[in-house]
VOPAGU-2260 file (C-alpha; in pm, 1 decimal, decimal comma):
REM VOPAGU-2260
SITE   aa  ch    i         X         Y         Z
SITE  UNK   A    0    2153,4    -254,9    1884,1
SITE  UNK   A    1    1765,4    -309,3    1777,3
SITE  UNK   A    2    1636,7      21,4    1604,9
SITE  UNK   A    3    1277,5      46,1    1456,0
SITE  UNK   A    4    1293,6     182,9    1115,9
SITE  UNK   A    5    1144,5     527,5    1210,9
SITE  UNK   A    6    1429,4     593,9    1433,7
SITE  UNK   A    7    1685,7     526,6    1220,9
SITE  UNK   A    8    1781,9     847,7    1101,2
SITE  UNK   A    9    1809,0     953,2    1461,7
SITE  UNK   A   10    2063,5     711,4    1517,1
SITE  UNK   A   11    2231,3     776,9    1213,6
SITE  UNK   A   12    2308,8    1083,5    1303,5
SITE  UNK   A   13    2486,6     983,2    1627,9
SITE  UNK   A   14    2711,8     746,6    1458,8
SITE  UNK   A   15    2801,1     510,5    1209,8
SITE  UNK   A   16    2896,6     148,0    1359,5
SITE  UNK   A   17    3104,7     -97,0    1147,9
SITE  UNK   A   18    2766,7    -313,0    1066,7
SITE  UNK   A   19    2414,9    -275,0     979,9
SITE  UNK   A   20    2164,9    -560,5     888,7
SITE  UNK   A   21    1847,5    -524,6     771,6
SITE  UNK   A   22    1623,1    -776,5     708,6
SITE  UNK   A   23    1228,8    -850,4     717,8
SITE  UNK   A   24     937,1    -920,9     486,4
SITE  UNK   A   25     844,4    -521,3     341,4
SITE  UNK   A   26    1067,6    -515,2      14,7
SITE  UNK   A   27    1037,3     -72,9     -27,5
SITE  UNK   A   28    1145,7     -50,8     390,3
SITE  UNK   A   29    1412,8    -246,6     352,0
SITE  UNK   A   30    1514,2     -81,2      19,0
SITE  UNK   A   31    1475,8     266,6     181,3
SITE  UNK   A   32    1648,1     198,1     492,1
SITE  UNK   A   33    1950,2     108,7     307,9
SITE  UNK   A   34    1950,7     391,3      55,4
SITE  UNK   A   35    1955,1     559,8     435,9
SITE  UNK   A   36    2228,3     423,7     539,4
SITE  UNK   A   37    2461,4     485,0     233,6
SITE  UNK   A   38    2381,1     834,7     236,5
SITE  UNK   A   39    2487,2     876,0     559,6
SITE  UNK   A   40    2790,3     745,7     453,6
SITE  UNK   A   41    2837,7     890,4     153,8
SITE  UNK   A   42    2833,0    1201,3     383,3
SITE  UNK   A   43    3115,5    1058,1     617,6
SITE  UNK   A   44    3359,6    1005,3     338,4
SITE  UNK   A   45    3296,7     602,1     300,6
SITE  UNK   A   46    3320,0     698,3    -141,3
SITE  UNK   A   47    3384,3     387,6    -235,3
SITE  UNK   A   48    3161,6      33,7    -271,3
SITE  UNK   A   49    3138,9    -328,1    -325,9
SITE  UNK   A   50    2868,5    -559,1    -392,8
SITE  UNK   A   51    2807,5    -949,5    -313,0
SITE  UNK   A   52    2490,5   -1152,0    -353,4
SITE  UNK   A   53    2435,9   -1459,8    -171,1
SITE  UNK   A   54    2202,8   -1691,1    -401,3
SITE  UNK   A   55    2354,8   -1975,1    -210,2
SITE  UNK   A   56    2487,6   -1982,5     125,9
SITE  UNK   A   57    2665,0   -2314,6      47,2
SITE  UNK   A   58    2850,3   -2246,0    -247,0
SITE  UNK   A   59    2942,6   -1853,0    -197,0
SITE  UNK   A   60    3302,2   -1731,5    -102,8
SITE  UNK   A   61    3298,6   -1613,6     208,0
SITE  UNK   A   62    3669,5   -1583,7     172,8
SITE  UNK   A   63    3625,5   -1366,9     -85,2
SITE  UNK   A   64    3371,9   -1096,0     185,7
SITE  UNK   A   65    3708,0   -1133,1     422,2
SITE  UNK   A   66    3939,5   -1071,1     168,7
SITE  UNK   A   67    3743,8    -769,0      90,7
SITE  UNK   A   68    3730,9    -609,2     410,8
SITE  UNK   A   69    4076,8    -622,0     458,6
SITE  UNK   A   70    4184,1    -502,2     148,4
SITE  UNK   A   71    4254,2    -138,6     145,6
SITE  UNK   A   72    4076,4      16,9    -199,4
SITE  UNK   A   73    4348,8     146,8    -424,1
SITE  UNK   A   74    4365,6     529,5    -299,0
SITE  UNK   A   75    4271,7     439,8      55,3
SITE  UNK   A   76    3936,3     530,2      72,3
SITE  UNK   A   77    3687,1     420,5     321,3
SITE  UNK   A   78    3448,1     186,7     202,4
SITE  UNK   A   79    3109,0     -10,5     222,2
SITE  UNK   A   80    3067,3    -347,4     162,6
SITE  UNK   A   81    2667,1    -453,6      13,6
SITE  UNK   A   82    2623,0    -790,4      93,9
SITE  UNK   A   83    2264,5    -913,4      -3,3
SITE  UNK   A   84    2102,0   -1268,4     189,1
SITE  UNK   A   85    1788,1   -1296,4      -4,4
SITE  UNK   A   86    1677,9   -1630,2     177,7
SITE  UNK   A   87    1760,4   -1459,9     527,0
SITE  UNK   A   88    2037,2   -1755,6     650,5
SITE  UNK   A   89    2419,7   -1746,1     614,4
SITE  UNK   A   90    2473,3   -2113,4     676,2
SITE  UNK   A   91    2690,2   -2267,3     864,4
SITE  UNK   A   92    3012,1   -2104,9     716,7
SITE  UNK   A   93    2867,4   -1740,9     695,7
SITE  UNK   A   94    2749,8   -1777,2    1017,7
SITE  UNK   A   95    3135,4   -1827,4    1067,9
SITE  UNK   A   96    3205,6   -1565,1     879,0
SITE  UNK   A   97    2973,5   -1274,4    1029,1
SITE  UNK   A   98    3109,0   -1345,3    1377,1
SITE  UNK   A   99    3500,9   -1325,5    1292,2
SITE  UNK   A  100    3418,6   -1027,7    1079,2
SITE  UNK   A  101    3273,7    -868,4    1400,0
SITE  UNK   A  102    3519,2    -994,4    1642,5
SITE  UNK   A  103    3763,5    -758,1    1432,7
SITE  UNK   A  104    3558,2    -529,7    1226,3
SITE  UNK   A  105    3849,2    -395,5     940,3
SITE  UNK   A  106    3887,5     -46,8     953,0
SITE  UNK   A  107    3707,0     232,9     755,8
SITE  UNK   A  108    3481,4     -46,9     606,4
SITE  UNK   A  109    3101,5     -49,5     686,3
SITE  UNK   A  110    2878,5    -372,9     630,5
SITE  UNK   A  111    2556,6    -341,9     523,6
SITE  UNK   A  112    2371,7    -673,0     472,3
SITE  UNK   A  113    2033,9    -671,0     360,3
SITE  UNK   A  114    1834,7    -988,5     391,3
SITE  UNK   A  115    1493,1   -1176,6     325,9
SITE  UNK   A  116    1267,8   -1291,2     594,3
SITE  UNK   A  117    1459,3   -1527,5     821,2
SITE  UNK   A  118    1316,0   -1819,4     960,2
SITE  UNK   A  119    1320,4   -1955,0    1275,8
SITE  UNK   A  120    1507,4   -1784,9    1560,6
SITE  UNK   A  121    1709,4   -1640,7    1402,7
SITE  UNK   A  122    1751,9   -1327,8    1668,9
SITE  UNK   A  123    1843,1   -1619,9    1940,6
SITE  UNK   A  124    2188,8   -1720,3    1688,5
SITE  UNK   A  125    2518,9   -1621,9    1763,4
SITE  UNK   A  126    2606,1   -1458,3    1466,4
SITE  UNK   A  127    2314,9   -1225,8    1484,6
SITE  UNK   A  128    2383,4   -1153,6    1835,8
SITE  UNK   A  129    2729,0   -1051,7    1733,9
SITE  UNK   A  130    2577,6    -801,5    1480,8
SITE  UNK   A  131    2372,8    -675,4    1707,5
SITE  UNK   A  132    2677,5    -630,8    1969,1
SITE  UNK   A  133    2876,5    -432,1    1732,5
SITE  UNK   A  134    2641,7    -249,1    1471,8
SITE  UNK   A  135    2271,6    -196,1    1389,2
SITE  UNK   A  136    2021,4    -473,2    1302,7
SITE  UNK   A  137    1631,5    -385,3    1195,4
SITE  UNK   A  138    1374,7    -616,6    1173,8
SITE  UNK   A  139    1140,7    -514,0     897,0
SITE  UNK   A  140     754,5    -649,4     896,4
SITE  UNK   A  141     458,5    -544,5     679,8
SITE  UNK   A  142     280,4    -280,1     812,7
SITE  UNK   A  143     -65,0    -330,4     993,2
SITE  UNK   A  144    -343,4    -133,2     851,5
SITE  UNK   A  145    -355,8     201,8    1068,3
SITE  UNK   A  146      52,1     239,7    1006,8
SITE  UNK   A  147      12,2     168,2     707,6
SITE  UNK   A  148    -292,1     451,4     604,9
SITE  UNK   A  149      -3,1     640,8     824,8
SITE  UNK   A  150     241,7     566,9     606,7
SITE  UNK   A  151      11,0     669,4     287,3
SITE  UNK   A  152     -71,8     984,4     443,7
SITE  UNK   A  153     284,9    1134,1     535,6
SITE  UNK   A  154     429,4     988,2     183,1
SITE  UNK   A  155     161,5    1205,8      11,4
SITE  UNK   A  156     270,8    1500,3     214,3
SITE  UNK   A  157     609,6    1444,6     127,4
SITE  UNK   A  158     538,3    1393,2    -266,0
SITE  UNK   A  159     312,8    1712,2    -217,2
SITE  UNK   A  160      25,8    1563,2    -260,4
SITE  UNK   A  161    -341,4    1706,2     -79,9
SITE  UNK   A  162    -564,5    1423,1     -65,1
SITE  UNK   A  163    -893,7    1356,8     151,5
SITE  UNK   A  164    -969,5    1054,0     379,4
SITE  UNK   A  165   -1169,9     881,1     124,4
SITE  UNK   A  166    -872,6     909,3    -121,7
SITE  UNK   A  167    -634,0     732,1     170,2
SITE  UNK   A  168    -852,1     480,3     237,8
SITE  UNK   A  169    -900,7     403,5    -137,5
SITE  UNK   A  170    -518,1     401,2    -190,3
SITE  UNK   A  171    -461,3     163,3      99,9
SITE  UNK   A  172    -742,8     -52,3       7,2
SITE  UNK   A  173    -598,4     -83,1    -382,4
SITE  UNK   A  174    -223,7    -165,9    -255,4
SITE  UNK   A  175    -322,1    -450,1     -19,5
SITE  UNK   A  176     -69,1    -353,2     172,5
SITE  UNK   A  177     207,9    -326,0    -106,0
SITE  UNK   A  178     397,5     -47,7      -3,4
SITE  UNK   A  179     622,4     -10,1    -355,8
SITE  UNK   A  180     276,7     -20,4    -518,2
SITE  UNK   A  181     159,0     253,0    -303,3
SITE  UNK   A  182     456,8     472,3    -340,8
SITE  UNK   A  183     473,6     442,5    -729,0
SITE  UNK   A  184      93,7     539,2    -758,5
SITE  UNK   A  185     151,6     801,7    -487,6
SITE  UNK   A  186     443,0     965,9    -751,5
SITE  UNK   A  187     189,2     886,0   -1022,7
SITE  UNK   A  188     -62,5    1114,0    -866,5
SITE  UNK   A  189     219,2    1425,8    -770,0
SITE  UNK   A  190     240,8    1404,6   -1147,3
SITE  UNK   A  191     -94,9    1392,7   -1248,7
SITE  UNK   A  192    -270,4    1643,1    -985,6
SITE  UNK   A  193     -49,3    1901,6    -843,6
SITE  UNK   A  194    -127,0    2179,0    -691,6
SITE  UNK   A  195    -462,7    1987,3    -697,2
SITE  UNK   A  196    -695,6    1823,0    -393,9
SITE  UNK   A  197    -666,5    1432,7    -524,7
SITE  UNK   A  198    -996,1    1269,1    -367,3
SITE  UNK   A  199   -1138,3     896,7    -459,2
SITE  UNK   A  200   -1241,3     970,7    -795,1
SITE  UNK   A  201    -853,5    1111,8    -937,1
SITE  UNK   A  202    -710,1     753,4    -728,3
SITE  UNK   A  203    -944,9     586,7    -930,9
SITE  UNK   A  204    -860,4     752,4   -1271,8
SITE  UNK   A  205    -491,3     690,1   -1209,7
SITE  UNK   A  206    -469,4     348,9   -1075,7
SITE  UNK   A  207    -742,8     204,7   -1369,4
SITE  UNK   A  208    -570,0     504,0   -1628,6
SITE  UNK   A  209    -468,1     193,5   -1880,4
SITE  UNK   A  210    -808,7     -29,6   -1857,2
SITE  UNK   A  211   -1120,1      69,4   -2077,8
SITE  UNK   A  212   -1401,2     152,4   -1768,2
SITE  UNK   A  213   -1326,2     314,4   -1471,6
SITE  UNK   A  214   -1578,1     250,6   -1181,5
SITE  UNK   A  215   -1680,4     636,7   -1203,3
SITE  UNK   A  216   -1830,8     492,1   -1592,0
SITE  UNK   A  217   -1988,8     248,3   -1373,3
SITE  UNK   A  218   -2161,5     429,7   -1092,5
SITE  UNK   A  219   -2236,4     719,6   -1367,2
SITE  UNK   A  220   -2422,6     463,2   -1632,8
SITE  UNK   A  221   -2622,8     282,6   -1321,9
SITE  UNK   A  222   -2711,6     626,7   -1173,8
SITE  UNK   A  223   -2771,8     752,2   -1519,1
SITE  UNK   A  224   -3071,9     472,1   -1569,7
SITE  UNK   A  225   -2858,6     318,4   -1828,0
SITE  UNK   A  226   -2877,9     -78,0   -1772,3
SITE  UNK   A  227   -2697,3    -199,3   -2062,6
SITE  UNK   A  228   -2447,0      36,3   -2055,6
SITE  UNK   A  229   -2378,1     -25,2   -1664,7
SITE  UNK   A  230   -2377,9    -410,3   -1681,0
SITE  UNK   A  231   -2129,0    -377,8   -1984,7
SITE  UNK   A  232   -1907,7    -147,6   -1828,8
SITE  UNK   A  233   -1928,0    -445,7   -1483,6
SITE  UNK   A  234   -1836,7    -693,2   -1759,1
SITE  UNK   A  235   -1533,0    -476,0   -1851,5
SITE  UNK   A  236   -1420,4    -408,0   -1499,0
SITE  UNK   A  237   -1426,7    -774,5   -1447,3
SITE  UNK   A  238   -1256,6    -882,7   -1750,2
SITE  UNK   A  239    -954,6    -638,7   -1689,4
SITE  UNK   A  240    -897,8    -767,8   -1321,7
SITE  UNK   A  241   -1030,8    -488,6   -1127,4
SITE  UNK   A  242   -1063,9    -622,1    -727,9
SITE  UNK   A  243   -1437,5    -662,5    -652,0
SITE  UNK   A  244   -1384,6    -489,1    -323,6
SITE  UNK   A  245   -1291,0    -182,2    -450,4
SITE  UNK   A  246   -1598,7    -146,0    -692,7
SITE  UNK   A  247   -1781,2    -274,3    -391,0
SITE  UNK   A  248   -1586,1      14,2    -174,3
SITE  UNK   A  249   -1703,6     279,0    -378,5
SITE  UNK   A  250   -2079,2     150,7    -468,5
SITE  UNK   A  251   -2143,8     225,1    -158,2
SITE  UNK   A  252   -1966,6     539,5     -36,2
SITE  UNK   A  253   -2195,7     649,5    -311,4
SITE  UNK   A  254   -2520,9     540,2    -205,9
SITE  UNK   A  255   -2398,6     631,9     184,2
SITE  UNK   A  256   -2309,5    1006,4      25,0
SITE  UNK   A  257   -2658,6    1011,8    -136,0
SITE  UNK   A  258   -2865,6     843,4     178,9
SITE  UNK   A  259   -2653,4    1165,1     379,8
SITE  UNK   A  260   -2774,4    1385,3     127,5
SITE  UNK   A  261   -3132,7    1274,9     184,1
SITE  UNK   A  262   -3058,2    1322,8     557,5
SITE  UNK   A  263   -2987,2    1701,7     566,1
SITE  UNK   A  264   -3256,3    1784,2     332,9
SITE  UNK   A  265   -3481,5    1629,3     588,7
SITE  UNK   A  266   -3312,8    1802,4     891,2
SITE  UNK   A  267   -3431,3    2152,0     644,3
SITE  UNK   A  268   -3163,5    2191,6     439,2
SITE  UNK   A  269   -3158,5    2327,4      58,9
SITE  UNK   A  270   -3027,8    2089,2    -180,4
SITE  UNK   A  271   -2743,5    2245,5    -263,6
SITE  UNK   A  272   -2579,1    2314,0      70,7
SITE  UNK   A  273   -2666,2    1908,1     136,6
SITE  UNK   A  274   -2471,9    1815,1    -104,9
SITE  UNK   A  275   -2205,1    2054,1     -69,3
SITE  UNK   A  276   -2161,1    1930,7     301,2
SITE  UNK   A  277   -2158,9    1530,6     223,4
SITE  UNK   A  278   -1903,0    1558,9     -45,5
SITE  UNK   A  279   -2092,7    1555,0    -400,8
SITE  UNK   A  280   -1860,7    1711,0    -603,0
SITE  UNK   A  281   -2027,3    2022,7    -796,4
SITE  UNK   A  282   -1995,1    1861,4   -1141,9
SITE  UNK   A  283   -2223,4    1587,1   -1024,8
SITE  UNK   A  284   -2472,4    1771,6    -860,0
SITE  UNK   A  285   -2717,9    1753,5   -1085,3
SITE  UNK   A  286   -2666,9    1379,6   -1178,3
SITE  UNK   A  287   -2748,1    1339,9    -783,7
SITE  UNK   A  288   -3024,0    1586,5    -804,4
SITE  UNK   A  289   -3215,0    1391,2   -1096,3
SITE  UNK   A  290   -3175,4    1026,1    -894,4
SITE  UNK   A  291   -3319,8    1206,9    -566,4
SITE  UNK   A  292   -3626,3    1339,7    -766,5
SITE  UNK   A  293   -3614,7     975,4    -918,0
SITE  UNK   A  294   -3569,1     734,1    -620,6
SITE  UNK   A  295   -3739,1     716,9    -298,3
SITE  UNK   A  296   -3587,6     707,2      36,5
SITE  UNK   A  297   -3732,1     391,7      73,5
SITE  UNK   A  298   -3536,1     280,4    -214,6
SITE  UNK   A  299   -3170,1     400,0     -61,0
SITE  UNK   A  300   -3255,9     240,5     245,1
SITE  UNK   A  301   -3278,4     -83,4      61,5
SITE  UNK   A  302   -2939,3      28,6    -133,9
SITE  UNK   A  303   -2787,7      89,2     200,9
SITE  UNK   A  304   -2915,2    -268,8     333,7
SITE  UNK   A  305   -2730,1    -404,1      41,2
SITE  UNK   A  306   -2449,4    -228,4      44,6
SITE  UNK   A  307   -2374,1    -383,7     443,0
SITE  UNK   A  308   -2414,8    -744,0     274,7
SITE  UNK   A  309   -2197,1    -659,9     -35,1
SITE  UNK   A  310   -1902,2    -556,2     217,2
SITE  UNK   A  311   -1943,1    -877,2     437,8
SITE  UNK   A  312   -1980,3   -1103,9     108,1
SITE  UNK   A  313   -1625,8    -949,1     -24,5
SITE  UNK   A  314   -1478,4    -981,1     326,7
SITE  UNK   A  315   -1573,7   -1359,2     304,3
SITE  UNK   A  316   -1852,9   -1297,2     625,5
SITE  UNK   A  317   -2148,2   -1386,6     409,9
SITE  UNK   A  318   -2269,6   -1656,0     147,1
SITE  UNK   A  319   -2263,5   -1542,1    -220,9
SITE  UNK   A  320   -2177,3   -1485,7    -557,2
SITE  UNK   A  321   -1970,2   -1197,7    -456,9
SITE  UNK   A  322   -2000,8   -1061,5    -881,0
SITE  UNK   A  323   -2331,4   -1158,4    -959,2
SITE  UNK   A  324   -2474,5    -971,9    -636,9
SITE  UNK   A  325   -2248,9    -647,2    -778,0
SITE  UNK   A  326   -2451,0    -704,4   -1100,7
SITE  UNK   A  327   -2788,2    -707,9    -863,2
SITE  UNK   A  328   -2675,9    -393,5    -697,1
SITE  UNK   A  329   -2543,8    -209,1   -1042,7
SITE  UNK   A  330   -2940,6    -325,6   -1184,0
SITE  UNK   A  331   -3129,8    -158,7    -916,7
SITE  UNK   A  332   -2930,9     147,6    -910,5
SITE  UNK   A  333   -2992,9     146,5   -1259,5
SITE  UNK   A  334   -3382,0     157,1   -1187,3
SITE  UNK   A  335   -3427,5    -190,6   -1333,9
SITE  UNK   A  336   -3646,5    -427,5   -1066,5
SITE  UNK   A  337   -3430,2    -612,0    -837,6
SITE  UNK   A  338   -3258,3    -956,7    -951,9
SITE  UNK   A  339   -3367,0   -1234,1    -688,3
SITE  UNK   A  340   -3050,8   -1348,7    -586,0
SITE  UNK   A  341   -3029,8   -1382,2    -199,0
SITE  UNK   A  342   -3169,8   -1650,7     -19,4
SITE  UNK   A  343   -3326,5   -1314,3     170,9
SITE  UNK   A  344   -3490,0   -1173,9    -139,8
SITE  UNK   A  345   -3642,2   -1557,2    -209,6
SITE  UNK   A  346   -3817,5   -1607,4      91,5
SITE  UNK   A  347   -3974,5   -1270,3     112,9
């Protein structure tokens, strides 16, 4: 029987079956949904365990996994056999092996094989159709984008952690869809901020807590008129790996939260209550205030105009020096005149 790994707990609780196989390309699912499974039997009695790892299909023992299952432990306890495929494939002789072990599945002894991504068709094979037959198999993939911003947002939850959209989307974007990464720097963050609303800015601080600039030192000095210091603190970013889409990410959610800003003091409203509503966070209110009295709207409609290209140049949809136009962007946020760098900017 097929099960999804959301609905595994459901069927958990119906029953155990003598096998379970688990196998896919998402290390932390497949990790998880076997820490599942021997709970649940933990909870049935099954107290006892073995472990086999098959480097080599070729050369294992499968004798030995038979031998096993038909050995009673030494007090009689019920038992669960770990038997981890890393390359996905039994072989010819574990192939074998699976299907006479599920012909006549030994009693009070549970299976759990946990595997690599298999190649081929693999779910068309006999032995995997005997599996399925008799016990539990789950196919586990990397998670597409929107499941996977699901995923960040009900593992924060669970970790008790209250975090904003921006903050989710900045998480997701900084994993690349690494789940383990994103559930050791959601745990970082339960740690760092509870009790505490964790929004783009405390993701950053965390997940860049070991290099010397954060991109918050970046957007401050460029904001703060402060060239030199802004182009250094780009140099440092650079030189301790950090992914030019992210500082791309959050150059412009900053310019888009100023150019809102902008918008709802022209629609009438005070200052204050303009920033309030598009997210500047009170501590840099007046940093924000002095760049509005500073900049003209002319000049964040520019900033927004770049911003568009930067995202297309770091999602490989435009020409470019994808670092060197960060540098252009950094400079004319700083106030410094604007480096001719585009092809655009040279023909105008």
């Amino acid at each position: 029987m097929n099960v999804y790994p959301d609905k595994l707990a459901q069927a958990l609780s119906r029953k155990l079956v003598p096998v379970y196989m688990i196998c896919g390309d998402e290390p932390l699912q497949i990790m998880e949904a076997a820490d599942q499974i021997r709970q649940a039997c933990r909870e049935a009695g099954f107290s006892s365990s073995e472990r086999y790892q098959v480097d080599n299909a070729r050369s294992f023992d499968w004798q030995a996994l038979a031998m096993s299952g038909n050995t009673m432990s030494l007090f009689g306890d019920k038992k669960v056999i770990n038997l981890h495929l890393p390359k996905g494939k039994p072989g010819t002789e574990g192939a074998n092996a699976f299907k006479r072990w599920c012909e006549s599945p030994p009693p009070d002894t549970i299976l759990l094989i946990t595997a690599g991504k298999p190649e081929g068709r693999f779910q068309t094979s006999a032995w995997f159709k005997a599996i399925d037959k008799i016990g539990v198999t789950m196919l586990v993939w990397p998670l597409s984008l929107p499941k996977a911003r699901l995923w960040i947002r009900d593992r924060l939850v669970s970790n008790k952690v209250q975090a904003d959209e921006a903050a989710i989307d900045l998480l997701l974007a900084r994993v690349e869809g690494n789940l383990l990464a994103a559930r050791q720097e959601i745990e970082k963050l339960a740690i760092l901020y509870a009790g505490e609303t964790v929004g783009p800015r405390e993701v950053l601080a965390s997940v860049t807590d070991s290099s010397r600039y954060t991109i918050i030192d970046l957007i401050d000095a460029a904001l703060s008129s402060d060239t030199p210091r802004a182009i250094k603190v780009l140099d440092g970013l650079k030189a301790a790996g950090d992914a030019p889409v992210l500082i791309c990410w959050h150059l412009g959610s900053e310019v888009r939260k100023i150019s809102a800003v902008l918008g709802r003091i022209d629609a009438g409203e005070n200052s204050s209550q303009a920033m309030m509503k598009s997210g500047v966070w009170k501590n840099r209110q007046p940093l924000i205030s002095k760049v509005l009295r500073e900049r003209s709207r002319v000049f964040w409609l520019r900033a927004l105009s770049d911003c568009s290209y930067l995202d297309r140049l770091s999602k490989g949809m435009a020409d470019g020096d994808l670092w060197a136009e960060i540098a252009a962007l950094v400079t004319r946020l700083s106030g410094s005149r604007w480096p001719l760098i585009r092809a655009a900017d040279v023909v105008r």
